[in-house]
N, C-alpha and C positions, 0 to 999 in steps of 0.2 A: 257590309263592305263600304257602302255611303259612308257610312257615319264615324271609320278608320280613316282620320283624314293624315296623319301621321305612318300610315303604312305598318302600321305594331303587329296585326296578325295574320299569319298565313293556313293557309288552308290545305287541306288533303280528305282526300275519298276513304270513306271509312275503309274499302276495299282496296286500298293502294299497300304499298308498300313501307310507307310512314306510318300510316299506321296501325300496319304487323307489329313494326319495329317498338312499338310507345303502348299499344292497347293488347289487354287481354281479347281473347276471343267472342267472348260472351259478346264487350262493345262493338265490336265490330261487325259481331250478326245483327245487330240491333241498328237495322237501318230506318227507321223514323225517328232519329231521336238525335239534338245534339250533343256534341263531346268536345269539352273544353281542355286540353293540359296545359298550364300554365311552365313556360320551359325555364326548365332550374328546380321545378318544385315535382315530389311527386303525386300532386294533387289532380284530382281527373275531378270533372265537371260534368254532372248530365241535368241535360232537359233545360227547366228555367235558370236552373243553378249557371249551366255553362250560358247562357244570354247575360245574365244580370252581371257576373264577375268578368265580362268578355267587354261590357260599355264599360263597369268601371276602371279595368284597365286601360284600357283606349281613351281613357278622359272624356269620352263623349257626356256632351250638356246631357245627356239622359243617365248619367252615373248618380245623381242625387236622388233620381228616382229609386234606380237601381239599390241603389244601399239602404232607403226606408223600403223597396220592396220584400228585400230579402229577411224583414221581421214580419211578413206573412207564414203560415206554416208551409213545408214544405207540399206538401200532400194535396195543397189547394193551388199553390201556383204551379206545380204541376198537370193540373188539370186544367187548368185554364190552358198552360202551354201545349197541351194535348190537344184543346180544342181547336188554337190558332192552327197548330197544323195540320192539322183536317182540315179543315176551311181555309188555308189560307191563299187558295187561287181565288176564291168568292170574295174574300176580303180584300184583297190584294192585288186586284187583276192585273195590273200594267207592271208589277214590278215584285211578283209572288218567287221567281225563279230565273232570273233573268241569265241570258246566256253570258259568261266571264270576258271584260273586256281583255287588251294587248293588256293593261296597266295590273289586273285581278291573276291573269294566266299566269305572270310573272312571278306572285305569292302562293301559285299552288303547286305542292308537294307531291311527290310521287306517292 
């Protein structure tokens, strides 16, 4: 959310009502995991995949990364991203999940 300094993505609860509307069932039981849809396209995005296509549309300075990361196999950053989130209140402590400000509220979806 930091790093959307242009306000480009919004957010909704896998359990909401967005995204009933946009997700099969399977994603939306699959609450440890992210889910990226790119609106216009019907491309769905999980795990590292939806992080890595999510900076580089945002333009975030981490999109260069982002684009040589995604010539890792999928299967490995995968894992990694499995591991960040298990760990990521230990790694993370001051800002692992932080409560949505007035400015975040306003970008999430039912």
């Amino acid at each position: 959310m930091r790093r959307d300094r242009s306000d480009y993505l919004y957010y909704a609860p896998l359990q909401g009502t967005t995204a009933e509307a946009l997700l099969p069932l399977k994603l939306r039981q699959a609450l440890s995991t992210a889910v990226y849809k790119k609106i216009g396209t019907p491309d769905l995005y999980l795990q590292s995949d939806a992080v890595l296509y999510a900076l580089i549309d945002i333009k975030s300075r981490w999109r260069f990364c982002a684009k040589i990361a995604l010539w890792i196999p999928k299967g490995l950053r995968d894992t990694v991203y499995a591991f960040i989130a298990r760990h990521r209140l230990k790694l993370f402590p001051k800002g692992a999940c932080p409560l949505p400000s007035e400015g975040v509220r306003q970008r999430m979806l039912p």
